[in-house]
Backbone as JSON Lines, residues from 0, in Angstrom:
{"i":0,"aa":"X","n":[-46.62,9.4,-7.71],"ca":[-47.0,9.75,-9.07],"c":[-45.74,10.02,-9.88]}
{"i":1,"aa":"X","n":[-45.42,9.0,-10.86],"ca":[-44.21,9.23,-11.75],"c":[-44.28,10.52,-12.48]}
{"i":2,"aa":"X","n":[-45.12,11.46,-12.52],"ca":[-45.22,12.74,-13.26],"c":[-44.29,13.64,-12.3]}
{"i":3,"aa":"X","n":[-45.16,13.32,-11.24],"ca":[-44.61,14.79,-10.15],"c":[-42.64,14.36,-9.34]}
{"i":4,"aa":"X","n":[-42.16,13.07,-10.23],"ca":[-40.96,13.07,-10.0],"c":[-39.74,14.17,-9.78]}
{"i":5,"aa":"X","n":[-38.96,14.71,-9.08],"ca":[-37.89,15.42,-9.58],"c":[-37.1,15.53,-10.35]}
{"i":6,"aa":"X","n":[-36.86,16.97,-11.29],"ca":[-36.56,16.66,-12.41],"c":[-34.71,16.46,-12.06]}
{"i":7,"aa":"X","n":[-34.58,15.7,-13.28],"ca":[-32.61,15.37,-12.95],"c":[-31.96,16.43,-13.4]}
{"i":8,"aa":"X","n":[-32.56,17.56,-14.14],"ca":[-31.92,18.37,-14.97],"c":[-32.22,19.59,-14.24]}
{"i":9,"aa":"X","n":[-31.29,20.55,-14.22],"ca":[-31.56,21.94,-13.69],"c":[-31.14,22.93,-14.62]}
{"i":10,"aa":"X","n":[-31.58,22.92,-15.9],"ca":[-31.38,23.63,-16.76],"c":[-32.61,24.77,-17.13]}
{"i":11,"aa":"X","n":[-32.33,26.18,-17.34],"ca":[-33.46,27.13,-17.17],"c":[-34.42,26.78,-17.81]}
{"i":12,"aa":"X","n":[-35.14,25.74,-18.49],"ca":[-35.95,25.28,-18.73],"c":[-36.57,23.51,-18.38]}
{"i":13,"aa":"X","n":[-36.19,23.53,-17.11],"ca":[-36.58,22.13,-16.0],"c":[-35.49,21.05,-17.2]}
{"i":14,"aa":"X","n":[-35.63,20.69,-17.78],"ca":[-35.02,19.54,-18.07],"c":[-35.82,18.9,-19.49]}
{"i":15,"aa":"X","n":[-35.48,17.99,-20.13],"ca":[-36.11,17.62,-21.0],"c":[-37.65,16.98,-20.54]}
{"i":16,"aa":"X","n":[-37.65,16.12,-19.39],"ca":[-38.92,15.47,-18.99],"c":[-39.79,16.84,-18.42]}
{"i":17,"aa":"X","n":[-39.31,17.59,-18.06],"ca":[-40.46,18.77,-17.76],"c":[-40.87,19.46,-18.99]}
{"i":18,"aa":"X","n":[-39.78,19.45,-19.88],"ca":[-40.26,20.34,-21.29],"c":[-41.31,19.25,-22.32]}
{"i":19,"aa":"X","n":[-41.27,18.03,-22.14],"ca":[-41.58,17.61,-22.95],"c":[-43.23,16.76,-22.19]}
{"i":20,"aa":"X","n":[-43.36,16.62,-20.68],"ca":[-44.22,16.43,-20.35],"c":[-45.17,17.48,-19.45]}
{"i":21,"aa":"X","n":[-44.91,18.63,-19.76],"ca":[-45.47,19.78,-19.52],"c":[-46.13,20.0,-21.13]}
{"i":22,"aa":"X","n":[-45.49,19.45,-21.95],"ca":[-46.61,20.08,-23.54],"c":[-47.68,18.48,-23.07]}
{"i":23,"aa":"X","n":[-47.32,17.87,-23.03],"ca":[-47.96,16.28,-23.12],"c":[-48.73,16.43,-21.75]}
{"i":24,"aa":"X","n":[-48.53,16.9,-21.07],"ca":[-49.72,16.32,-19.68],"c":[-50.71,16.47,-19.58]}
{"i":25,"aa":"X","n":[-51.32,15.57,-19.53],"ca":[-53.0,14.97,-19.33],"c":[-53.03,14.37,-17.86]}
{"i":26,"aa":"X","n":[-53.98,14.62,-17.06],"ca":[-54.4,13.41,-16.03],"c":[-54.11,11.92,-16.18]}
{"i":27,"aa":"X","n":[-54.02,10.98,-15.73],"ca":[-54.38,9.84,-16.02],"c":[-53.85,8.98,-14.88]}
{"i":28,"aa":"X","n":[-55.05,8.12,-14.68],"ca":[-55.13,7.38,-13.3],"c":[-54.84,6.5,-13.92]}
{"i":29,"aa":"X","n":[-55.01,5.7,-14.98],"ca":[-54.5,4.33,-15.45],"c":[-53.12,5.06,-16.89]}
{"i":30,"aa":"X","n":[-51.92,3.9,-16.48],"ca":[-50.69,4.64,-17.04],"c":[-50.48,3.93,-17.8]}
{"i":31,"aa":"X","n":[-51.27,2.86,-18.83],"ca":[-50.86,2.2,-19.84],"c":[-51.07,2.83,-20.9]}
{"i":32,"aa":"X","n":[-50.56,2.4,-22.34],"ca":[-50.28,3.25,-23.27],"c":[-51.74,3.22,-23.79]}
{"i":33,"aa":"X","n":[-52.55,2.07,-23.9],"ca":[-54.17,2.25,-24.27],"c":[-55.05,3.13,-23.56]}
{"i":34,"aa":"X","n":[-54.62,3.93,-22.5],"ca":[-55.34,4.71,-21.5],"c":[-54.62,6.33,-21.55]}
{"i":35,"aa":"X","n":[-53.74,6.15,-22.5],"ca":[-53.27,7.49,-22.33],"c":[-54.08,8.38,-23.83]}
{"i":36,"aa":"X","n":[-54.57,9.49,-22.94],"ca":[-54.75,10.64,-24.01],"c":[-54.58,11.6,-25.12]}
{"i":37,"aa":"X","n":[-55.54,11.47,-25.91],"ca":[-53.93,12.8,-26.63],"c":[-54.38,13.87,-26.16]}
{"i":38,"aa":"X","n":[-53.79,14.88,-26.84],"ca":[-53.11,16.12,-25.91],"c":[-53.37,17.29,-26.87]}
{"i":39,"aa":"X","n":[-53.36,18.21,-26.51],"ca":[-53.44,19.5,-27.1],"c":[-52.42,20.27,-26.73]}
{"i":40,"aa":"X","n":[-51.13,20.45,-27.61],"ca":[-49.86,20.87,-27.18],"c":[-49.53,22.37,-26.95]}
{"i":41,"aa":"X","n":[-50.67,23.08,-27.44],"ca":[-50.78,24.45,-27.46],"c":[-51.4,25.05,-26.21]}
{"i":42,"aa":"X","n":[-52.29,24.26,-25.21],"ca":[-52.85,24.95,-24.35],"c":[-51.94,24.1,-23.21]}
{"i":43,"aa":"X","n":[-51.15,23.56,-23.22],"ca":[-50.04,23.57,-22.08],"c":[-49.21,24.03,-21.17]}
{"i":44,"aa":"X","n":[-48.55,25.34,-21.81],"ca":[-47.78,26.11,-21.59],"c":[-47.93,26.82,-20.27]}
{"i":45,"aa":"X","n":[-49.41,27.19,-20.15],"ca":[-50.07,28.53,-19.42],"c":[-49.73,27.79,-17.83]}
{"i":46,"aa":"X","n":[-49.47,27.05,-17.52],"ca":[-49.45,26.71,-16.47],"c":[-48.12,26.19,-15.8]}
{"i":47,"aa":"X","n":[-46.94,26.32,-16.69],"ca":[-45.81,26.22,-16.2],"c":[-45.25,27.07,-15.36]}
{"i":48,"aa":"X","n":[-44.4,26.2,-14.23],"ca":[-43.67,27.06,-13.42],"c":[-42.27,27.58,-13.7]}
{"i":49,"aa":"X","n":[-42.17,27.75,-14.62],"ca":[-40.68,28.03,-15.3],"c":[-41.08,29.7,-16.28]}
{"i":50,"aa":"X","n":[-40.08,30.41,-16.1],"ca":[-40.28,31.82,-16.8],"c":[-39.52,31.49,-18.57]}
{"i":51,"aa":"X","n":[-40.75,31.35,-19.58],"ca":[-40.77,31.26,-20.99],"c":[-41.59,32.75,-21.41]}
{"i":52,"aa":"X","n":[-40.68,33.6,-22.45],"ca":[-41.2,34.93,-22.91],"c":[-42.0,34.1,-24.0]}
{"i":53,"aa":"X","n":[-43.45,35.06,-24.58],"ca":[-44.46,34.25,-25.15],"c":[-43.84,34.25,-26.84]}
{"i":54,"aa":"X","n":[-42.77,34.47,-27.39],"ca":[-41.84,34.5,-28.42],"c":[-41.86,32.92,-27.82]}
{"i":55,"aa":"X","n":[-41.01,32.38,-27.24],"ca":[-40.94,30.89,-27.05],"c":[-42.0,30.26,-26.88]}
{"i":56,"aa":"X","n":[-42.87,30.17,-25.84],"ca":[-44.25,29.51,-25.94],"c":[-44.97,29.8,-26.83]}
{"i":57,"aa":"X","n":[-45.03,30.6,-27.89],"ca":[-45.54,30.35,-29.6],"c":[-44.89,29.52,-30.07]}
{"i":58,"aa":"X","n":[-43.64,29.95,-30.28],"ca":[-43.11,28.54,-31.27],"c":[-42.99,26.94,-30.62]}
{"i":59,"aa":"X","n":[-43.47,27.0,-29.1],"ca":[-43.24,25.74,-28.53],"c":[-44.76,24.97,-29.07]}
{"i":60,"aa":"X","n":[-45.55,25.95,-29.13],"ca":[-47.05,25.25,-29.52],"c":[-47.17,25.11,-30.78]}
{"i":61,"aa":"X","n":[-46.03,25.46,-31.47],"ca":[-46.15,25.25,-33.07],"c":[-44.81,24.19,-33.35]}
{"i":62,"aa":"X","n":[-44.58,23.17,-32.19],"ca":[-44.26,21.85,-32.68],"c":[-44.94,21.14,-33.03]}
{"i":63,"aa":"X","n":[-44.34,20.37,-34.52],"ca":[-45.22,19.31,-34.84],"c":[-44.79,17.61,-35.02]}
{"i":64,"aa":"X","n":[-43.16,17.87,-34.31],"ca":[-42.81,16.65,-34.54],"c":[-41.8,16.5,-33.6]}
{"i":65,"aa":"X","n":[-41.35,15.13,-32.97],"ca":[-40.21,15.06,-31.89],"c":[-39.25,14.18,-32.5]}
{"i":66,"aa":"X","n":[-38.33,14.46,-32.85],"ca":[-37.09,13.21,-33.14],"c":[-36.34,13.16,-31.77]}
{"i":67,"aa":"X","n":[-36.18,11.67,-31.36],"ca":[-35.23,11.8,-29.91],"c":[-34.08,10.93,-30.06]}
{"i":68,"aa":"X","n":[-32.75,11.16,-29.52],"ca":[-31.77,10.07,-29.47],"c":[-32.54,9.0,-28.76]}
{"i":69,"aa":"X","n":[-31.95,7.96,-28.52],"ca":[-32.3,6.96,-27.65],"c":[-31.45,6.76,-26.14]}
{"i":70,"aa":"X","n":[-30.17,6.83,-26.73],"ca":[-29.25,6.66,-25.44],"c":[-29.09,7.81,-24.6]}
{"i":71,"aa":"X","n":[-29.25,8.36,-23.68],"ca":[-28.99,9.19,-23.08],"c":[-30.04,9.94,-22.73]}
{"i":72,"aa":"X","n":[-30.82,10.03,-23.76],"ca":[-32.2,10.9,-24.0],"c":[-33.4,9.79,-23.62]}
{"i":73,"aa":"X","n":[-33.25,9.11,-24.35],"ca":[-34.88,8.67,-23.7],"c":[-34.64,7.47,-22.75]}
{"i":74,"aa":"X","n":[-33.66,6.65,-23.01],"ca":[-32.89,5.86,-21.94],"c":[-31.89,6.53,-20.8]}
{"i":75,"aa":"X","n":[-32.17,5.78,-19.7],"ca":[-31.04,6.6,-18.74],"c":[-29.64,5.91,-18.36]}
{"i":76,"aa":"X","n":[-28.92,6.32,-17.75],"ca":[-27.64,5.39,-17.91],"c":[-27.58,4.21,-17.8]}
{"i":77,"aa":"X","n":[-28.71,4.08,-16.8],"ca":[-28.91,2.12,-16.35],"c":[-29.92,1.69,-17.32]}
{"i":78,"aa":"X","n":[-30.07,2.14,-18.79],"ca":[-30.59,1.74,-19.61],"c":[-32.37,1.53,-19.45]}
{"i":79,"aa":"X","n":[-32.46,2.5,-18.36],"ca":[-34.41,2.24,-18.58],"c":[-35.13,3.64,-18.83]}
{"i":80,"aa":"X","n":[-36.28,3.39,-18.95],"ca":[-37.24,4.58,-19.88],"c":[-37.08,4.84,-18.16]}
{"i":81,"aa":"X","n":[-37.45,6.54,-18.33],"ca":[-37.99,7.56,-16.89],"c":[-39.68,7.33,-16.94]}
{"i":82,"aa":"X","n":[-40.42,6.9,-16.08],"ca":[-42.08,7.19,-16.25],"c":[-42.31,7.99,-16.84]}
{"i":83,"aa":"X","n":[-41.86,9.07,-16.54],"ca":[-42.37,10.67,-17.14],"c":[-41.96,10.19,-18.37]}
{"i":84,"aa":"X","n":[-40.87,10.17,-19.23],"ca":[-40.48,9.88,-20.7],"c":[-41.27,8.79,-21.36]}
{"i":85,"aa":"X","n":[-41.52,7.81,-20.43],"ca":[-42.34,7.07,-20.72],"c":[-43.89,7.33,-21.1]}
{"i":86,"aa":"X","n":[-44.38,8.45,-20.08],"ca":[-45.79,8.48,-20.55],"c":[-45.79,9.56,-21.85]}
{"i":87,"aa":"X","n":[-44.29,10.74,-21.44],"ca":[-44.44,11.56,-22.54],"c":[-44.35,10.9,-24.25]}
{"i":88,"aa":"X","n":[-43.97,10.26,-24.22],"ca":[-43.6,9.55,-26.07],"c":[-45.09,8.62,-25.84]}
{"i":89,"aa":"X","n":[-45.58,7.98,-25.2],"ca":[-46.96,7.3,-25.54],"c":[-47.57,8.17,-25.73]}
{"i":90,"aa":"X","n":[-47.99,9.16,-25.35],"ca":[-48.92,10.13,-25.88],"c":[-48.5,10.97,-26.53]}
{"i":91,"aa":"X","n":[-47.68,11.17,-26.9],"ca":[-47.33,12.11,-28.54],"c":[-47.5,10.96,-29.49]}
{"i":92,"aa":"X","n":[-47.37,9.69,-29.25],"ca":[-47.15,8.68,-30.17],"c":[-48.8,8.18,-30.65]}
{"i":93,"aa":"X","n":[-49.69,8.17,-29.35],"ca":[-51.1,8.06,-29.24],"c":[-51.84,9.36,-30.05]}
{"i":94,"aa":"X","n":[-51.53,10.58,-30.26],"ca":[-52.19,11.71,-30.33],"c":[-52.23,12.02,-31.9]}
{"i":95,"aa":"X","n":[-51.55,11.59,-32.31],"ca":[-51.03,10.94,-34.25],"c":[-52.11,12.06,-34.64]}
{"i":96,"aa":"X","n":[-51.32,13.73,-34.13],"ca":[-51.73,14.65,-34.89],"c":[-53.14,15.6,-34.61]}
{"i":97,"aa":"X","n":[-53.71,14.59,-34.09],"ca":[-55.33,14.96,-33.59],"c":[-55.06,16.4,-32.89]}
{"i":98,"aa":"X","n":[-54.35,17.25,-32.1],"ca":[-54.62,18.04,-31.22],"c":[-52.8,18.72,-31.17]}
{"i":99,"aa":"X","n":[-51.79,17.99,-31.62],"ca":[-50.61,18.59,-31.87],"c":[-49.37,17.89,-32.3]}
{"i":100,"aa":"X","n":[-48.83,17.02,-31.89],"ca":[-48.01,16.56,-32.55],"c":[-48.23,15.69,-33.46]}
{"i":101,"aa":"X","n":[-47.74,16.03,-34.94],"ca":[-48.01,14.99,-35.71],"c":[-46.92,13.69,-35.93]}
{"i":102,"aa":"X","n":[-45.71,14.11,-35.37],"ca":[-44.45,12.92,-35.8],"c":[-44.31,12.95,-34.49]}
{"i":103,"aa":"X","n":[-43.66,11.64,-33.73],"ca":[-42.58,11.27,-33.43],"c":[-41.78,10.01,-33.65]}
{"i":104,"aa":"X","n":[-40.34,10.39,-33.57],"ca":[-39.45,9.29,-34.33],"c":[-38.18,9.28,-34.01]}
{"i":105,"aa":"X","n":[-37.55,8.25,-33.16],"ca":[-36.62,7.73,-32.88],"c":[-35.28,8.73,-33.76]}
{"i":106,"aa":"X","n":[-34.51,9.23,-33.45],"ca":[-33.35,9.45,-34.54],"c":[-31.92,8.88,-33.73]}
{"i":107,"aa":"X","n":[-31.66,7.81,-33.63],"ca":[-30.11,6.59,-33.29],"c":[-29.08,6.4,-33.99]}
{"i":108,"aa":"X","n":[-28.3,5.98,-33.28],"ca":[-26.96,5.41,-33.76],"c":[-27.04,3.83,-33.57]}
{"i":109,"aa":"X","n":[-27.78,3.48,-33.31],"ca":[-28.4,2.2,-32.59],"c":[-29.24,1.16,-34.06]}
{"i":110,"aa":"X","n":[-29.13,0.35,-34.4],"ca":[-30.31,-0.83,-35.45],"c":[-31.53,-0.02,-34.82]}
{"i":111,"aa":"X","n":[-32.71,-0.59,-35.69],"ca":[-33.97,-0.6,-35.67],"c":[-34.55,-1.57,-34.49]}
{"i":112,"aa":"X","n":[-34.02,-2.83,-34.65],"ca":[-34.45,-3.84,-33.8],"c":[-33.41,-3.52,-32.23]}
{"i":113,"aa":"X","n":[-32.33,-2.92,-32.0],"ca":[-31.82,-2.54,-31.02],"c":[-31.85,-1.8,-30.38]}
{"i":114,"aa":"X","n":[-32.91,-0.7,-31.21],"ca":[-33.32,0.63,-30.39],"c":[-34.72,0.5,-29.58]}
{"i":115,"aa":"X","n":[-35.52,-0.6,-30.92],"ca":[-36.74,-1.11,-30.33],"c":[-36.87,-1.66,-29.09]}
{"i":116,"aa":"X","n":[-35.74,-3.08,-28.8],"ca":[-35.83,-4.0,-27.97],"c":[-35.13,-2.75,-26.8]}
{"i":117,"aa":"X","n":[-34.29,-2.16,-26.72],"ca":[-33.7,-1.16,-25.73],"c":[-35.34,-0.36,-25.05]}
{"i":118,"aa":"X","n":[-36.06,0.1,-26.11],"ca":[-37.16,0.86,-25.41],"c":[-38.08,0.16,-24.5]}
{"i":119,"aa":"X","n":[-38.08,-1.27,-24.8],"ca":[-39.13,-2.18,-23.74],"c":[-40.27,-2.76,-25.2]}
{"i":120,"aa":"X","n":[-41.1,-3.86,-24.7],"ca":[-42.41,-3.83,-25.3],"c":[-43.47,-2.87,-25.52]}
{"i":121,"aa":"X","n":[-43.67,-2.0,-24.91],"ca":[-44.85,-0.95,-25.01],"c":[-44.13,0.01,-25.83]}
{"i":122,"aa":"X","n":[-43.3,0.75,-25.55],"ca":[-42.61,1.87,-26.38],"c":[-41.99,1.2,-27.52]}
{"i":123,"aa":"X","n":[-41.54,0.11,-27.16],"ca":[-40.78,-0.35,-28.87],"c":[-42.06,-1.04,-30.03]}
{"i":124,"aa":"X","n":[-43.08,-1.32,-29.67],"ca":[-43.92,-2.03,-30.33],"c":[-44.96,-0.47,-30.72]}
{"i":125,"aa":"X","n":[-45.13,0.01,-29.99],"ca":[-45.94,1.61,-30.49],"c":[-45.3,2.44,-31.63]}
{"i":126,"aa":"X","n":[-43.67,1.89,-31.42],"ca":[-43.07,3.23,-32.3],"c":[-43.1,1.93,-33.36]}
{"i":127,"aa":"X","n":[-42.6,0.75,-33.45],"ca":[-42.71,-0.18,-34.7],"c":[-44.0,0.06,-35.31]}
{"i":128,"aa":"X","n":[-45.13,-0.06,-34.58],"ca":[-46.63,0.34,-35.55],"c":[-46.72,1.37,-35.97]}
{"i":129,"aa":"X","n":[-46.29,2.64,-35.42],"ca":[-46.36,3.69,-35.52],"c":[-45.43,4.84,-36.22]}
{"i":130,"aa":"X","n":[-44.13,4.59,-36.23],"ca":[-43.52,5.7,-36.02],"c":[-42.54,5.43,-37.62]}
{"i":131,"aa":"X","n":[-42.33,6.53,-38.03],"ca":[-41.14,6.66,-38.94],"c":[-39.41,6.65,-37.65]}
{"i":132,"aa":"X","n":[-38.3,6.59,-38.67],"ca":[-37.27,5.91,-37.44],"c":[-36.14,6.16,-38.57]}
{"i":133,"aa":"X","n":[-34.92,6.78,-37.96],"ca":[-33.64,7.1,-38.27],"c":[-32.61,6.46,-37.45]}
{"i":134,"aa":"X","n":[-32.34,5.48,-38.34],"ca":[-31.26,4.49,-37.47],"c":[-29.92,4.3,-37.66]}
{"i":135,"aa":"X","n":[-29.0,3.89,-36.99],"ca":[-27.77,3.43,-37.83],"c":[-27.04,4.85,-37.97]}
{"i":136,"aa":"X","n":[-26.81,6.0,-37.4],"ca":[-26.82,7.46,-37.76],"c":[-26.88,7.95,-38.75]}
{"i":137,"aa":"X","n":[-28.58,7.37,-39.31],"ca":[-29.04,7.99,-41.0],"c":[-28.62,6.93,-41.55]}
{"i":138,"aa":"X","n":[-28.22,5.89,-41.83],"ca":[-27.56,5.2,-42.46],"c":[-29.25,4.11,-42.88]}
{"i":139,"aa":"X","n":[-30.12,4.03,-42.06],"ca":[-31.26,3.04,-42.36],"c":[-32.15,4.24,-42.23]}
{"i":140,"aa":"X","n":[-32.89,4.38,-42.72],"ca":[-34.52,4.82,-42.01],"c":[-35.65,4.44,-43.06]}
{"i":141,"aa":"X","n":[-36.45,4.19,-42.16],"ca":[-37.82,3.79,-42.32],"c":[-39.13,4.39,-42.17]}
{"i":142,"aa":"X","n":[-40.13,3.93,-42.52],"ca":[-41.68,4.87,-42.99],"c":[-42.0,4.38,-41.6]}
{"i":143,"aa":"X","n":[-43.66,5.25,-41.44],"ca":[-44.01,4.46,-40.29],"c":[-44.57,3.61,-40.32]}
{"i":144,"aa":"X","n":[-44.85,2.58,-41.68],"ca":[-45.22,1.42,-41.85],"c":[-43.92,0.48,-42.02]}
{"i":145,"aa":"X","n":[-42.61,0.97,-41.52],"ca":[-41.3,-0.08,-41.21],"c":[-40.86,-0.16,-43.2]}
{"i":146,"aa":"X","n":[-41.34,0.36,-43.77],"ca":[-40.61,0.34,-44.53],"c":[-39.3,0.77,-45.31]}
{"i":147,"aa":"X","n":[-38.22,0.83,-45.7],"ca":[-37.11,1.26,-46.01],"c":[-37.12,2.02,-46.97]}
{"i":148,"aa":"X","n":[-37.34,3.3,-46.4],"ca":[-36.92,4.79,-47.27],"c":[-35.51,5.15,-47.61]}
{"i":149,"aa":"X","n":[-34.7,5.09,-46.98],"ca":[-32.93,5.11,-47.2],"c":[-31.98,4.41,-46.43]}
{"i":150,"aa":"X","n":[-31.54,3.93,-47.15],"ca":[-30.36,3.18,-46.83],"c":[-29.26,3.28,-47.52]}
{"i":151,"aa":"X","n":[-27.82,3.67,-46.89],"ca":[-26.57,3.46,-47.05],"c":[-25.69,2.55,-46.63]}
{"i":152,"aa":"X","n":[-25.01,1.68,-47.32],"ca":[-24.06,0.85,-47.47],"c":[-22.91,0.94,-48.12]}
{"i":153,"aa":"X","n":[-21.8,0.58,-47.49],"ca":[-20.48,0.48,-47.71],"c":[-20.4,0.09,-49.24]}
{"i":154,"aa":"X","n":[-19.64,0.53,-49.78],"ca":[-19.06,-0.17,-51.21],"c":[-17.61,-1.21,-50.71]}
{"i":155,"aa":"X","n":[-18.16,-1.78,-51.74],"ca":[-16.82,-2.9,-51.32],"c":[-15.43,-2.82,-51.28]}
{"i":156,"aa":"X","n":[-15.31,-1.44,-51.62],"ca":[-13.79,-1.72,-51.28],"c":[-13.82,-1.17,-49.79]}
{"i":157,"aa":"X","n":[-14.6,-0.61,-49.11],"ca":[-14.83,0.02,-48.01],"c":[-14.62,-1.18,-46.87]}
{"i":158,"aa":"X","n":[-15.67,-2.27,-47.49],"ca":[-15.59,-3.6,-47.12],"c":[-14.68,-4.55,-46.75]}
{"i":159,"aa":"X","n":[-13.88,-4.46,-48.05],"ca":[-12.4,-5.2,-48.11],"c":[-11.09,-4.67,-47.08]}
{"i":160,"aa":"X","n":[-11.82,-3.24,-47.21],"ca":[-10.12,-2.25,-46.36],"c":[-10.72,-2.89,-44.69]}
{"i":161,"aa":"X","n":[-11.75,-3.14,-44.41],"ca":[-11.98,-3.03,-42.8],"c":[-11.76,-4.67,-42.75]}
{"i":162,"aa":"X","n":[-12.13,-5.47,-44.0],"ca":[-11.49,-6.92,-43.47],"c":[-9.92,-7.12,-43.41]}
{"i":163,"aa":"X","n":[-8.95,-5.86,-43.94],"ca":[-7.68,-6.28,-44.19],"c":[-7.19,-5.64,-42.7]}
{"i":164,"aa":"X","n":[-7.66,-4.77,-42.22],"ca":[-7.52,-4.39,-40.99],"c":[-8.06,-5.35,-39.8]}
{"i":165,"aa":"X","n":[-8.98,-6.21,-40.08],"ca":[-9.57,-7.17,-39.01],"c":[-8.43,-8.23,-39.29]}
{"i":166,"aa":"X","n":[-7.98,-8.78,-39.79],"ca":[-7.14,-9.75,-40.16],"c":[-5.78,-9.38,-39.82]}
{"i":167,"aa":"X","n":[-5.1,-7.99,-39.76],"ca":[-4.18,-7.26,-39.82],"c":[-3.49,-7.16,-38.32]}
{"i":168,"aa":"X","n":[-4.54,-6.73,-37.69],"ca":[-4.64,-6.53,-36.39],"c":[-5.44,-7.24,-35.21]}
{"i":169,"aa":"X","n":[-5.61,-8.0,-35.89],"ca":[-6.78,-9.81,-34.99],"c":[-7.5,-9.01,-34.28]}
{"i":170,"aa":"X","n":[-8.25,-8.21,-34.88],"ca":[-10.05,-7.84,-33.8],"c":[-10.86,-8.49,-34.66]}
{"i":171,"aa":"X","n":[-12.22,-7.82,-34.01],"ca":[-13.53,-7.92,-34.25],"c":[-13.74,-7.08,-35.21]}
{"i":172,"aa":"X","n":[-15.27,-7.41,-36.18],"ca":[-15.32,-6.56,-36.86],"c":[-17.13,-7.39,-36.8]}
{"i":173,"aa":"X","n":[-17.55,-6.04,-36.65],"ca":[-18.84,-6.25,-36.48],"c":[-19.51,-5.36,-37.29]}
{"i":174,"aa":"X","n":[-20.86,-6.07,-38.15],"ca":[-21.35,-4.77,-39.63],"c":[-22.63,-5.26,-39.22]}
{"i":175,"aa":"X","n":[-23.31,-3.99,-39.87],"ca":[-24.83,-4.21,-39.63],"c":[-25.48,-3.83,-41.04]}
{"i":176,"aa":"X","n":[-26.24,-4.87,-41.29],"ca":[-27.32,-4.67,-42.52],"c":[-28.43,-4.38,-42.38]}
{"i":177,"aa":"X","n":[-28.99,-3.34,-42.05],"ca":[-30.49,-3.08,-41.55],"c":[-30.65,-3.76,-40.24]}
{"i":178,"aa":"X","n":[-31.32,-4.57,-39.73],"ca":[-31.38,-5.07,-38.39],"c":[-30.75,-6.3,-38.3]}
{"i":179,"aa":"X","n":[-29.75,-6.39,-39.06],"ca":[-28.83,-8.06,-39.04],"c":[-27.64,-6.99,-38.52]}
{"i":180,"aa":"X","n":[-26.88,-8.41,-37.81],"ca":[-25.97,-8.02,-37.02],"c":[-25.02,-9.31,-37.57]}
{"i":181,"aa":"X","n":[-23.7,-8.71,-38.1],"ca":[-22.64,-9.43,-38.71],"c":[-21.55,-9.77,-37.82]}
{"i":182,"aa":"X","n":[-21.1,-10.72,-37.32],"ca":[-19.32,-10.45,-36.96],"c":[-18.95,-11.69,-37.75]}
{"i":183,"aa":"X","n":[-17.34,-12.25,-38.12],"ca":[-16.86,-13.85,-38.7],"c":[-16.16,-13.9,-37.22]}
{"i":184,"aa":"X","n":[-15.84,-13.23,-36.46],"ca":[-15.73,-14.04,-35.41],"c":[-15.3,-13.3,-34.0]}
{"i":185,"aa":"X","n":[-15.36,-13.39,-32.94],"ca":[-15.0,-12.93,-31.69],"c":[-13.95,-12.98,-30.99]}
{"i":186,"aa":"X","n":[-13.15,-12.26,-30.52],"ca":[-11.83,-11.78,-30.0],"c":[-12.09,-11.82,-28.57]}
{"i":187,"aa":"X","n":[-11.0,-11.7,-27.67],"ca":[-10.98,-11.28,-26.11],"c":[-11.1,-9.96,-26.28]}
């Protein structure tokens, strides 16, 4: 059972996959994202094996939203989702408020389309239908209908100084426009 995994973290509060699938755990014999439950994030707590004074388990049941990095956090070094992380974001992502969490949303240093394709088909296509998304570090973000709420871009002289330095010093120079990916050309 990918739930009852060991956690990687030994931090006085189990680790992120215990904190975050201890509010999220539901049963579930079938582990696809159409079979997962939502959740009631408030009556979770009572059954943890970890010592939380009820000052913290109040304000833990009065989350209403998860922003997560991608790299490190919800990906692991060899670049794949944990089950547990996996079932935890489908069902905060499935539960759209009904019983406790009302947001969750990607917050990267990563494109839109690079954070997506990094999460897999099931998690990247749930949070594309679903999710508002901070990409690019703030530099893009989007509604949870993918639309473009803010965006920052270079002014051109910003532009010009990093081509006089690519030319200057023969690298790469690679720019991103929302989910386009720029280079004029490739180096060793």
């Amino acid at each position: 059972n990918p739930l009852e995994a060991a956690s990687v973290d030994d931090s006085p509060l189990g680790g992120i996959h215990d904190m975050v699938t201890s509010a999220l755990q539901a049963p579930a014999k079938n582990t696809s994202a159409a079979s997962i439950p939502s959740f009631d994030i408030s009556s979770q707590f009572t059954n943890m094996d970890i010592d939380i004074d009820d000052g913290l388990k109040q304000k833990i049941t009065e989350i209403r939203a998860i922003a997560s990095d991608i790299d490190g956090t919800i990906l692991t070094k060899k670049q794949t989702v944990h089950p547990r992380t996996r079932l935890a974001i489908c069902k905060a992502i499935k539960s759209g408020g009904e019983n406790g969490i009302d947001y969750f949303f990607p917050a990267t240093g990563k494109s839109r389309k690079g954070a997506l394709d990094s999460l897999g088909i099931e998690i990247g296509n749930l949070i594309e239908q679903n999710c508002a998304g901070v990409y690019l570090q703030g530099l893009f973000c989007v509604d949870s209908k993918g639309e473009v709420v803010f965006e920052k871009k270079l002014d051109l002289g910003a532009i010009a100084a990093a081509e006089s330095l690519v030319e200057e010093y023969d690298i790469s120079l690679v720019a991103y426009d929302g989910d386009n990916l720029y280079t004029p050309q490739q180096t060793d």
